[in-house]
N, CA, C, O and CB atoms as a CASP TS submission, in Angstrom:
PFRMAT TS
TARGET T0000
AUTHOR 0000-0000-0000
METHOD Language model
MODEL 1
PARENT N/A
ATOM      1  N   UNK     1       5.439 -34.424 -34.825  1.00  0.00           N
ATOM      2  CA  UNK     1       5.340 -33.748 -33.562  1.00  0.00           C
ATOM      3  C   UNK     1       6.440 -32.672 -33.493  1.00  0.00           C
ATOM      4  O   UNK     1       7.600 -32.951 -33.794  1.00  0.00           O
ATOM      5  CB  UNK     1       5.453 -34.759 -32.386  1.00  0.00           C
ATOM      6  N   UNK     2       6.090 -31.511 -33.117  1.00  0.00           N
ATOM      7  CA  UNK     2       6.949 -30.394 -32.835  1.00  0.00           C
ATOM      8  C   UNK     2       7.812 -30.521 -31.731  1.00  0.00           C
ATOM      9  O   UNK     2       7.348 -31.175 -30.797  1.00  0.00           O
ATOM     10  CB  UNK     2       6.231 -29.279 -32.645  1.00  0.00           C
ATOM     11  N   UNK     3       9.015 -30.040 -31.584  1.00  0.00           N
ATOM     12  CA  UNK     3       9.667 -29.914 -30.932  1.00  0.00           C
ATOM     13  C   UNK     3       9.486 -28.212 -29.743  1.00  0.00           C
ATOM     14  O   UNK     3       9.588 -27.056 -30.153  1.00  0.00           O
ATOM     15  CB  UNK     3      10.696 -30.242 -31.864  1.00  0.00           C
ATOM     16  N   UNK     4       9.314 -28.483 -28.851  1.00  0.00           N
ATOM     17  CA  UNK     4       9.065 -27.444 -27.782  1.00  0.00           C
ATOM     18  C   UNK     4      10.124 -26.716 -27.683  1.00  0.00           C
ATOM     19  O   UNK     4      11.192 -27.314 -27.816  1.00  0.00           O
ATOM     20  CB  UNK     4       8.744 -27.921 -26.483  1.00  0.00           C
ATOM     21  N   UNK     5      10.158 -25.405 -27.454  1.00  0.00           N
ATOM     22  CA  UNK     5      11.392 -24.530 -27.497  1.00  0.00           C
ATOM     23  C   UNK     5      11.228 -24.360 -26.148  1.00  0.00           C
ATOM     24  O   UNK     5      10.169 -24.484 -25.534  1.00  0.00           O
ATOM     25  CB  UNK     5      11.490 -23.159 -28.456  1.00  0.00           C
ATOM     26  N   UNK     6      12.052 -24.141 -25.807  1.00  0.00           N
ATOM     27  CA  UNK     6      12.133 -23.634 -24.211  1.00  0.00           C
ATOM     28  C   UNK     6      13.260 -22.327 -24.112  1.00  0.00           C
ATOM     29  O   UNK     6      13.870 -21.819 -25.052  1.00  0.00           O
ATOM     30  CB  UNK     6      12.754 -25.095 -23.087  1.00  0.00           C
ATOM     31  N   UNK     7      13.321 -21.989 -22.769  1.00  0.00           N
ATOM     32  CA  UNK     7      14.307 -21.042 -22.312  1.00  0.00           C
ATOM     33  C   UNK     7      15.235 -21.563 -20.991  1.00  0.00           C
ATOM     34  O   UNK     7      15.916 -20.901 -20.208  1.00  0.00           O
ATOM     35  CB  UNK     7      13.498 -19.710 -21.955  1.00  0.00           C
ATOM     36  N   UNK     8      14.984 -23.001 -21.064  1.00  0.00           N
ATOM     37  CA  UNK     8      16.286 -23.227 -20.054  1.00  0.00           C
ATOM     38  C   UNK     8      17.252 -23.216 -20.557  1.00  0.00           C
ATOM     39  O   UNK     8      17.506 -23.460 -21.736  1.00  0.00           O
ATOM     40  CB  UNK     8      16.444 -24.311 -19.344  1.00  0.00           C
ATOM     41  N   UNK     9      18.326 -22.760 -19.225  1.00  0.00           N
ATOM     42  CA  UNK     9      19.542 -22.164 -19.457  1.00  0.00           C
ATOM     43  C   UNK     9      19.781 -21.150 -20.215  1.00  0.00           C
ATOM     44  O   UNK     9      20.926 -21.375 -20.609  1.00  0.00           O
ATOM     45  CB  UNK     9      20.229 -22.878 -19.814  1.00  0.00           C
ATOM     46  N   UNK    10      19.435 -20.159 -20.684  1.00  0.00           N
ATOM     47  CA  UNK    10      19.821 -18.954 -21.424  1.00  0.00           C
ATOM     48  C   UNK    10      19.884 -17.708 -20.047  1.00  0.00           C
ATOM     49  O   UNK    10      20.792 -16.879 -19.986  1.00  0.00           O
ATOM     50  CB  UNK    10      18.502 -18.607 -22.827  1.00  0.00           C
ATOM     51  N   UNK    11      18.966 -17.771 -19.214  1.00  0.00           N
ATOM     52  CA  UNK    11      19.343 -16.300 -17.989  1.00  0.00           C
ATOM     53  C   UNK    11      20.808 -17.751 -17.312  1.00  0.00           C
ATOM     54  O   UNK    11      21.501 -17.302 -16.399  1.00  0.00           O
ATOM     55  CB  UNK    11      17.150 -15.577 -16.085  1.00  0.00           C
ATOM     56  N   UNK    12      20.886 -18.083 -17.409  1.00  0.00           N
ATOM     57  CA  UNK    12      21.855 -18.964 -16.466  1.00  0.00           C
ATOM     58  C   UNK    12      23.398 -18.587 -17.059  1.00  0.00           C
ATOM     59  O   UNK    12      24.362 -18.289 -16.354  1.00  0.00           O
ATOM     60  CB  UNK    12      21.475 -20.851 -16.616  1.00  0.00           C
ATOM     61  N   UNK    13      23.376 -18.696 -18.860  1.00  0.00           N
ATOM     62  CA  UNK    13      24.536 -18.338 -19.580  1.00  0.00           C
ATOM     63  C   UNK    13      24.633 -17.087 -19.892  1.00  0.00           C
ATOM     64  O   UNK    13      25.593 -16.715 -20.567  1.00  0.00           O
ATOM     65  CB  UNK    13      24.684 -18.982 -20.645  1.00  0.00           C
ATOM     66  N   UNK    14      23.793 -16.316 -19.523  1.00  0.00           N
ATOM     67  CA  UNK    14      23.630 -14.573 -19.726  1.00  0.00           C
ATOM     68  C   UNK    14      24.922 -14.205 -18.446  1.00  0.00           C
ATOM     69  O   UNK    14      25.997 -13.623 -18.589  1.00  0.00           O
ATOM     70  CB  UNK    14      21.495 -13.751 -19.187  1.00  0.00           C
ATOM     71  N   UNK    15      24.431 -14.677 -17.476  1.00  0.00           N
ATOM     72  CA  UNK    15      24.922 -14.424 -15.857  1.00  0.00           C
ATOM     73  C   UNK    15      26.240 -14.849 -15.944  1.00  0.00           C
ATOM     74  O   UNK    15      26.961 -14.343 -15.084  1.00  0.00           O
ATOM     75  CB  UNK    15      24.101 -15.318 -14.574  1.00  0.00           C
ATOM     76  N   UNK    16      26.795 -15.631 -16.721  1.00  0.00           N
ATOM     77  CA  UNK    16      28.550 -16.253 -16.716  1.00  0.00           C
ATOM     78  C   UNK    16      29.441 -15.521 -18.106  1.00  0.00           C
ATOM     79  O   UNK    16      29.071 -15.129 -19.213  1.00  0.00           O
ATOM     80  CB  UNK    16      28.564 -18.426 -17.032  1.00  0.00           C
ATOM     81  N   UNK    17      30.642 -15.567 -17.482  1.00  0.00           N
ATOM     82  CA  UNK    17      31.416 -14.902 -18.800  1.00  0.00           C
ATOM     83  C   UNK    17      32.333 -16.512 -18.659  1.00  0.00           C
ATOM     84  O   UNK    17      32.694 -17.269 -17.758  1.00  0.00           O
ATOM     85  CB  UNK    17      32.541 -12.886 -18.543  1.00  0.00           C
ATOM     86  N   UNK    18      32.417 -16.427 -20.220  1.00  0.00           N
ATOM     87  CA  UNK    18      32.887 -17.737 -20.449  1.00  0.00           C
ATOM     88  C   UNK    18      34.485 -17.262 -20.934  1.00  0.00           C
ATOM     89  O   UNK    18      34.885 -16.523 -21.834  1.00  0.00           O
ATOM     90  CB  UNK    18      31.857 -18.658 -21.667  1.00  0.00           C
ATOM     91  N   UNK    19      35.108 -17.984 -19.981  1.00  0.00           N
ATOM     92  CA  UNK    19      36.755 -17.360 -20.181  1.00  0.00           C
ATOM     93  C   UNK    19      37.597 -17.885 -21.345  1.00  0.00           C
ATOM     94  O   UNK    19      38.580 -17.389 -21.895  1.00  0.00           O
ATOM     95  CB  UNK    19      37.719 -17.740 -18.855  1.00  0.00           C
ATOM     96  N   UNK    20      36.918 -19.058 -21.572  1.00  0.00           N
ATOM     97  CA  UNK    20      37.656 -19.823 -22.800  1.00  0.00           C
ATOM     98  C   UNK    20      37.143 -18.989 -24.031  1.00  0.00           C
ATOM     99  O   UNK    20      38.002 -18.595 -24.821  1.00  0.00           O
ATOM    100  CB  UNK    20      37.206 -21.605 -22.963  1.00  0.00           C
ATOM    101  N   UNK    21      36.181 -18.766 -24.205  1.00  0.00           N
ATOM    102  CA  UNK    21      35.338 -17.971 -25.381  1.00  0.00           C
ATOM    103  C   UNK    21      35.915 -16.613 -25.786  1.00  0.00           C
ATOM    104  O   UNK    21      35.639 -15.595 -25.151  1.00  0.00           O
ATOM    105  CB  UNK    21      33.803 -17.659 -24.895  1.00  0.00           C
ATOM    106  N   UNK    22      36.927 -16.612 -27.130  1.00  0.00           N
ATOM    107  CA  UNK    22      37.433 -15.371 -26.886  1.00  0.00           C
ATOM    108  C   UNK    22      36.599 -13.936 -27.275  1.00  0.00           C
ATOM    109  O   UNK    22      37.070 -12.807 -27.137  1.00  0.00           O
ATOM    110  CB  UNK    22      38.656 -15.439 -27.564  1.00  0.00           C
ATOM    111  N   UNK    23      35.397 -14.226 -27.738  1.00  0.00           N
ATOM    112  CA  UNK    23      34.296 -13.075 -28.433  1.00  0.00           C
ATOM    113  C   UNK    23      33.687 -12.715 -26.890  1.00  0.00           C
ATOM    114  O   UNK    23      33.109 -11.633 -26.784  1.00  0.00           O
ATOM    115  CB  UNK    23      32.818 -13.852 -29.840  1.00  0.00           C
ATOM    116  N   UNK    24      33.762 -13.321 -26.053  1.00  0.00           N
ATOM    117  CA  UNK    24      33.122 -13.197 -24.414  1.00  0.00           C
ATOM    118  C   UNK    24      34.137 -12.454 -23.854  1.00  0.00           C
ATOM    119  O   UNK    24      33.651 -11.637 -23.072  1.00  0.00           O
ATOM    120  CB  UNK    24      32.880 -14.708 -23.436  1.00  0.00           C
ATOM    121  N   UNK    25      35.097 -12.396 -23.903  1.00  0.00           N
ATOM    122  CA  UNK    25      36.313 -12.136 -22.873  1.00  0.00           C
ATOM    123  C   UNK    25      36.443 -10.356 -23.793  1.00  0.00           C
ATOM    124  O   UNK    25      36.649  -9.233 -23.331  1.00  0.00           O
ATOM    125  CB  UNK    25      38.141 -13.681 -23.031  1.00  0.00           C
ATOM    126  N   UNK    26      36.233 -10.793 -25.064  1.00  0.00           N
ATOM    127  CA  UNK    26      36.295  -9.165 -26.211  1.00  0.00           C
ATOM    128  C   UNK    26      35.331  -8.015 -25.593  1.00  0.00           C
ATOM    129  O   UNK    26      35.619  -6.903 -25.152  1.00  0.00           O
ATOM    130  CB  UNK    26      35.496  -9.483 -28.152  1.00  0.00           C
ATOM    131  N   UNK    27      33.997  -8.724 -25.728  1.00  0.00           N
ATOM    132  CA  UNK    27      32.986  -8.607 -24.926  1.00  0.00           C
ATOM    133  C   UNK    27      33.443  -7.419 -23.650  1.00  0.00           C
ATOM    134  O   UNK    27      33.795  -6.240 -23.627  1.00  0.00           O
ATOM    135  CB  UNK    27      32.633 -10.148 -24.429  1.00  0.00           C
ATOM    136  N   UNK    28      33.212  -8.448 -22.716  1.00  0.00           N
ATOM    137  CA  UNK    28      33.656  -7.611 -21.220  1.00  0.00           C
ATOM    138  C   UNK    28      34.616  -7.188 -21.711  1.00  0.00           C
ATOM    139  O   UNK    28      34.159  -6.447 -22.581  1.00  0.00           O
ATOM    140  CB  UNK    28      33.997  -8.328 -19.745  1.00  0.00           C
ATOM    141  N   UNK    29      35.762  -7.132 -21.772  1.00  0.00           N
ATOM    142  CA  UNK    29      37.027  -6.236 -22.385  1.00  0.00           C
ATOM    143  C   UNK    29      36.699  -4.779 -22.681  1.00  0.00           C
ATOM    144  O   UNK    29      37.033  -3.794 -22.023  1.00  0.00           O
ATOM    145  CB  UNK    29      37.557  -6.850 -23.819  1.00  0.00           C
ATOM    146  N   UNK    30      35.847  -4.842 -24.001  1.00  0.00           N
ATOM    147  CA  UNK    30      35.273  -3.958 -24.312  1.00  0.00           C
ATOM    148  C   UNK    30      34.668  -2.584 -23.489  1.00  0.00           C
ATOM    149  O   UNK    30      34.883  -1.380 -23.630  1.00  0.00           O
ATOM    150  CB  UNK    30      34.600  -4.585 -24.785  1.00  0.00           C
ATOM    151  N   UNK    31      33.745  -3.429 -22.493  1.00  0.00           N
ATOM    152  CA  UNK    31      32.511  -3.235 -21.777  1.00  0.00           C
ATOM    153  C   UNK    31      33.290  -1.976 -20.717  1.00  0.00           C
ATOM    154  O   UNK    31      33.148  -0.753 -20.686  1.00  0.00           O
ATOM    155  CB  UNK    31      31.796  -4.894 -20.949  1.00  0.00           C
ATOM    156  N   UNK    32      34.013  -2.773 -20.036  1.00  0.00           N
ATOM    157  CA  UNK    32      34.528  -2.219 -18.838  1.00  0.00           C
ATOM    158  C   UNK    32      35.788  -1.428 -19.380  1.00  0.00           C
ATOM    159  O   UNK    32      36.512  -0.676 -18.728  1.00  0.00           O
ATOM    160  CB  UNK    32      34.866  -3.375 -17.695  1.00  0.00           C
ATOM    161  N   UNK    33      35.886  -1.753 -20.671  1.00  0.00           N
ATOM    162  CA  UNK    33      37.630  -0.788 -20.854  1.00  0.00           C
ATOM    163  C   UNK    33      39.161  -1.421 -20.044  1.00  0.00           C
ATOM    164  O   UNK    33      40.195  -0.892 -19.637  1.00  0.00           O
ATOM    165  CB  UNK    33      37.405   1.087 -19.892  1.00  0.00           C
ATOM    166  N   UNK    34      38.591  -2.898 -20.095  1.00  0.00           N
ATOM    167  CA  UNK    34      39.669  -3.285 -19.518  1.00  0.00           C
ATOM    168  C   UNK    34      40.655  -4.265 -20.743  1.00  0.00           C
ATOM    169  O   UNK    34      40.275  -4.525 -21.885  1.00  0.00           O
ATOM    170  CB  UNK    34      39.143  -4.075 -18.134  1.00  0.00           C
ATOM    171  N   UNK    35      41.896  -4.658 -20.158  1.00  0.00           N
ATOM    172  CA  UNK    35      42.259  -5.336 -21.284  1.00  0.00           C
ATOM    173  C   UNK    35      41.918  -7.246 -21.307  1.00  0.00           C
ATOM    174  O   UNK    35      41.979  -7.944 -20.294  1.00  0.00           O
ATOM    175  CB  UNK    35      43.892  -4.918 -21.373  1.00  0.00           C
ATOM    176  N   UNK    36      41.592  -7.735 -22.630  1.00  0.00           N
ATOM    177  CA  UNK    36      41.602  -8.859 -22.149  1.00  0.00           C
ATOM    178  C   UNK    36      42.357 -10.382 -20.921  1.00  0.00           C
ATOM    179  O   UNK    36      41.841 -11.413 -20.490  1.00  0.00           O
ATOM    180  CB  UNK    36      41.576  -8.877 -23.025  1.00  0.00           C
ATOM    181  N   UNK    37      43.831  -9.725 -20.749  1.00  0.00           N
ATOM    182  CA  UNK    37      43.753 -10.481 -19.774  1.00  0.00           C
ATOM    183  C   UNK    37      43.879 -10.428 -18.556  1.00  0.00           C
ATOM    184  O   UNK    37      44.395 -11.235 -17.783  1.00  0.00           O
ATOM    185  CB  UNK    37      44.208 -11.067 -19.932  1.00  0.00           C
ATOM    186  N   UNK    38      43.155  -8.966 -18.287  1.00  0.00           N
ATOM    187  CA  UNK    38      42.956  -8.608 -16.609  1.00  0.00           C
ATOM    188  C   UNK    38      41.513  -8.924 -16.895  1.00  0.00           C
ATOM    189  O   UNK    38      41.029  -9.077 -15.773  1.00  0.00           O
ATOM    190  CB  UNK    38      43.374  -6.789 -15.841  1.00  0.00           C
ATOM    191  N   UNK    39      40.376  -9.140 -17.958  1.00  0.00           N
ATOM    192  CA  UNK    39      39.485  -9.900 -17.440  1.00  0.00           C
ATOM    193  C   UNK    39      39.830 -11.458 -17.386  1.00  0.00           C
ATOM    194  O   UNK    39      39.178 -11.915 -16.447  1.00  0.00           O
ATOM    195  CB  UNK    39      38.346  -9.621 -18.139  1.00  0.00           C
ATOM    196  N   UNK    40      40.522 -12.392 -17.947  1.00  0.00           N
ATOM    197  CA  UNK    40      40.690 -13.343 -17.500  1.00  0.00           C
ATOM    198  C   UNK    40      41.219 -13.428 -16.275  1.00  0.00           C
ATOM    199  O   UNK    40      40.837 -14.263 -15.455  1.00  0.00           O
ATOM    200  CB  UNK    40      41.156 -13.855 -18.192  1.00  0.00           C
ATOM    201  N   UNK    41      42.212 -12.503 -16.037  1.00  0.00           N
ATOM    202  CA  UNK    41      42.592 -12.677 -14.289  1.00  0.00           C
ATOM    203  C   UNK    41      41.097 -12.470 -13.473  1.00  0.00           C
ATOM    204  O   UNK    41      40.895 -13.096 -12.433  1.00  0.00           O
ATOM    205  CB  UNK    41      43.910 -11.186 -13.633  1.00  0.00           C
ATOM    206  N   UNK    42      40.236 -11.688 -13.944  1.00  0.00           N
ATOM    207  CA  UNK    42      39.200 -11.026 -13.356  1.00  0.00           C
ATOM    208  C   UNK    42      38.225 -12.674 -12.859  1.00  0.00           C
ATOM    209  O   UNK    42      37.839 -12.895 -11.711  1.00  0.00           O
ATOM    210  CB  UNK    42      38.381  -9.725 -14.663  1.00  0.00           C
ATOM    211  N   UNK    43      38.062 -13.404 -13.780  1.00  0.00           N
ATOM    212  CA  UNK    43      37.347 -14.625 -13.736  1.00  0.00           C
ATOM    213  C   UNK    43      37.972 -15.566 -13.081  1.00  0.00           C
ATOM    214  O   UNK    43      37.310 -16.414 -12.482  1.00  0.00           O
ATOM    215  CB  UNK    43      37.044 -15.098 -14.904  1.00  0.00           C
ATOM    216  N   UNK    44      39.552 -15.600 -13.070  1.00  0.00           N
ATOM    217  CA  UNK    44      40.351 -16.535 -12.147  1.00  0.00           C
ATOM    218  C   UNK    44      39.984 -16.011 -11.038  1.00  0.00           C
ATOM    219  O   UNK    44      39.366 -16.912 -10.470  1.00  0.00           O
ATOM    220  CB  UNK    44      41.891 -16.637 -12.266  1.00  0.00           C
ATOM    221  N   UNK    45      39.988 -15.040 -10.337  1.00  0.00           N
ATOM    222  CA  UNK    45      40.187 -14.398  -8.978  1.00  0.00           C
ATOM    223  C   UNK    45      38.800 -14.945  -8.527  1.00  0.00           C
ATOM    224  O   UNK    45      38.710 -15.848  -7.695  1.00  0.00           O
ATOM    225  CB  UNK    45      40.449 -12.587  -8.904  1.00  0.00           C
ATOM    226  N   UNK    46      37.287 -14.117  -9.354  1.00  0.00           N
ATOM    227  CA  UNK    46      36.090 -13.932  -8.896  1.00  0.00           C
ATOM    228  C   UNK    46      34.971 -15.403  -9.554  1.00  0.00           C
ATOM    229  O   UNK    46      33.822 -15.803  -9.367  1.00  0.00           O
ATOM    230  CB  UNK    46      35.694 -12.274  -9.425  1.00  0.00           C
ATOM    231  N   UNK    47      35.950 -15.723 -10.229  1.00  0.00           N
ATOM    232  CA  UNK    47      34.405 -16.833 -11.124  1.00  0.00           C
ATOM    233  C   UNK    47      33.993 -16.675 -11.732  1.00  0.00           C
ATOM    234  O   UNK    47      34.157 -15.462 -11.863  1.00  0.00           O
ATOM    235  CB  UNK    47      33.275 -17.216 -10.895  1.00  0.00           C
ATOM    236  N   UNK    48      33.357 -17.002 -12.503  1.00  0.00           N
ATOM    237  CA  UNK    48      32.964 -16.629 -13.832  1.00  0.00           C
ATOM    238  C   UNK    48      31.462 -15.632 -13.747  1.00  0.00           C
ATOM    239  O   UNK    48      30.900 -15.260 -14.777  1.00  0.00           O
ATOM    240  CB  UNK    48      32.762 -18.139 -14.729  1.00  0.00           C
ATOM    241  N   UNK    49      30.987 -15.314 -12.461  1.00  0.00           N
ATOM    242  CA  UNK    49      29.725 -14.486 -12.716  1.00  0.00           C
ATOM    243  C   UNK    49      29.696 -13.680 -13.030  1.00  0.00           C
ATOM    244  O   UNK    49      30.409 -13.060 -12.241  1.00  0.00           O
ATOM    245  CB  UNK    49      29.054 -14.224 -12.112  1.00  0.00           C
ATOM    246  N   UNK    50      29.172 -12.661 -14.114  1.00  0.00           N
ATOM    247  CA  UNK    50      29.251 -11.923 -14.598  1.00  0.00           C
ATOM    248  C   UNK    50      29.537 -10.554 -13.596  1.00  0.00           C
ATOM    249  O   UNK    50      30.466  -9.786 -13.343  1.00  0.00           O
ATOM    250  CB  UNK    50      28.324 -12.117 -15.354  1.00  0.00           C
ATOM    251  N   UNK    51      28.034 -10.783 -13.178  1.00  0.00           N
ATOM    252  CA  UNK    51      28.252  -9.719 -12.020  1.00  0.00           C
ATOM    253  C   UNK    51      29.321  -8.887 -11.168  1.00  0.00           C
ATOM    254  O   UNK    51      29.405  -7.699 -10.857  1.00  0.00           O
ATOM    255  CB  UNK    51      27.830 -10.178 -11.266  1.00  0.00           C
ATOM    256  N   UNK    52      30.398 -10.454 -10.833  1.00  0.00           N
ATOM    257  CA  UNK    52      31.160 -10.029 -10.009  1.00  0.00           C
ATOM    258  C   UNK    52      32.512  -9.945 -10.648  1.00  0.00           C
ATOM    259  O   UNK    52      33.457  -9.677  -9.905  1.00  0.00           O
ATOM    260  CB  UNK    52      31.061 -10.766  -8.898  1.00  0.00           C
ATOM    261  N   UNK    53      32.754 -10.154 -12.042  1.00  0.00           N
ATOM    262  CA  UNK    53      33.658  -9.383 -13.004  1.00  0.00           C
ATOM    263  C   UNK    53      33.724  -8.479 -13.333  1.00  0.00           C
ATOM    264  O   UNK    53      34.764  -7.848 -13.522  1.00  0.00           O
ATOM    265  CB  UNK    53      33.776  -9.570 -13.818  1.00  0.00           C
ATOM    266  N   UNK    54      32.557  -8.106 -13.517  1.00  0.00           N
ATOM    267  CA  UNK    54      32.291  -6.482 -13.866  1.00  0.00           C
ATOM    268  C   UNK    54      32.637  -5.606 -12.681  1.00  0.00           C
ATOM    269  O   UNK    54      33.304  -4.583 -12.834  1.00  0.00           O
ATOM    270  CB  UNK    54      30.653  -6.146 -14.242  1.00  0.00           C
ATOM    271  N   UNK    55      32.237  -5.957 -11.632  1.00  0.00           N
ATOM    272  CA  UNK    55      32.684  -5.274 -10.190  1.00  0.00           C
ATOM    273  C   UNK    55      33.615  -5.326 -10.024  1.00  0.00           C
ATOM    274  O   UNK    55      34.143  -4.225  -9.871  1.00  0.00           O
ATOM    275  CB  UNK    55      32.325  -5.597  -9.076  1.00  0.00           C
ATOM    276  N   UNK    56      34.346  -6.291  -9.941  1.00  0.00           N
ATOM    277  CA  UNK    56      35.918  -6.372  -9.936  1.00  0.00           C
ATOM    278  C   UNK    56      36.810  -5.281 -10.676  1.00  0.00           C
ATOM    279  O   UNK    56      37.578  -4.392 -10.306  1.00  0.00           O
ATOM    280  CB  UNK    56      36.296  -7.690 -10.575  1.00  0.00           C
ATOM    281  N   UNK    57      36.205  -5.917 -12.274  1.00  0.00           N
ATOM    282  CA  UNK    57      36.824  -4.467 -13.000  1.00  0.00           C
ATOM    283  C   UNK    57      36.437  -3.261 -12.763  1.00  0.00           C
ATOM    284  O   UNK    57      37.184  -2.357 -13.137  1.00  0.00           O
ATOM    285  CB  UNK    57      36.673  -4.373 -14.302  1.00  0.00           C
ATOM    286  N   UNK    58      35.497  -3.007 -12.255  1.00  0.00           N
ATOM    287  CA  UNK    58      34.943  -1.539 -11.963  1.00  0.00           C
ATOM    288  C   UNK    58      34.010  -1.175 -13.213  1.00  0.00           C
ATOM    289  O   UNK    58      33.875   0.007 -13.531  1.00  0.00           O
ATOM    290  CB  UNK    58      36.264  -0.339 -11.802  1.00  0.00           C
ATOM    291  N   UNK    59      33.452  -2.063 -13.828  1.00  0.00           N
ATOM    292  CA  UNK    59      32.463  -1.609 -14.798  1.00  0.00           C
ATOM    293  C   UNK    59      31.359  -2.160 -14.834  1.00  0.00           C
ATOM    294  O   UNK    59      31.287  -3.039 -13.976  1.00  0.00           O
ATOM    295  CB  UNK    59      32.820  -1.658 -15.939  1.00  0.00           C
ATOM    296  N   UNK    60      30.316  -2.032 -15.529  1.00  0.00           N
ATOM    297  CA  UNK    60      28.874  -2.744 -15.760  1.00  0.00           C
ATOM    298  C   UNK    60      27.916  -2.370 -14.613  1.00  0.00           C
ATOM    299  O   UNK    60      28.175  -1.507 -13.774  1.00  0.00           O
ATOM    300  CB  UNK    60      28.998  -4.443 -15.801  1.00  0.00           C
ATOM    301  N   UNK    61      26.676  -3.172 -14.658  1.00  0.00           N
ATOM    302  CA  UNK    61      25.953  -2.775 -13.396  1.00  0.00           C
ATOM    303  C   UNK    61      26.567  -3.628 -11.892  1.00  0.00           C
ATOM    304  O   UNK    61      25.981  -3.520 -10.815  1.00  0.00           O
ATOM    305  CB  UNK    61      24.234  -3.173 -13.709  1.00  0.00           C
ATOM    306  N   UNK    62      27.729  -4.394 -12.064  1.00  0.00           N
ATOM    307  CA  UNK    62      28.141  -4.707 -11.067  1.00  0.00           C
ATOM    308  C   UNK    62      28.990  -3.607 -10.294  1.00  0.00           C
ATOM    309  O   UNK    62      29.575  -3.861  -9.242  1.00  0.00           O
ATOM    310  CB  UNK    62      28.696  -5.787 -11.338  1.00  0.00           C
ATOM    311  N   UNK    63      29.002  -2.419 -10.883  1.00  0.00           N
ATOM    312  CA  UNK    63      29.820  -1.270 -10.071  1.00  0.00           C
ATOM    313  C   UNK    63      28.738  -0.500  -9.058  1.00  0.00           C
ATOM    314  O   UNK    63      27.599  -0.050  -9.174  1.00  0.00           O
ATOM    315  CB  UNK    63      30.554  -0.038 -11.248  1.00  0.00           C
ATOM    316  N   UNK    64      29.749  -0.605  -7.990  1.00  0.00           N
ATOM    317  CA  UNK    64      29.168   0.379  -6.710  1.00  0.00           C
ATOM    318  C   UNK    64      29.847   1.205  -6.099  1.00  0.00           C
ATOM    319  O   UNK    64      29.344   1.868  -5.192  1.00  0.00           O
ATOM    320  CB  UNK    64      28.736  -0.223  -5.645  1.00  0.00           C
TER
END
């Protein structure tokens, strides 16, 4: 019997920046031009949603 693939949890771990993960933190770093540990402050302050890291830093589609 096959094993069923699914897609739970993958839009769920798309949406979080994982602060322990240092290729994630490189990542956004990168992204926004910020340095890695004003995005870790960025995730202490706001949480880990992506969204609202990126806004914070002023980059990604979380900027307005």
């Amino acid at each position: 019997m096959e094993k069923k693939k699914t897609s739970r949890g993958i839009s769920q771990d798309r949406g979080k920046v994982a602060g322990g993960q240092d290729y994630e933190v490189q990542y956004e770093s990168k992204k926004t031009g910020s340095s890695a540990g004003q995005v870790k402050k960025a995730i202490q302050w706001e949480g880990n949603s992506r969204k609202k890291v990126e806004k914070k830093l002023g980059g990604g589609k979380g900027r307005k």
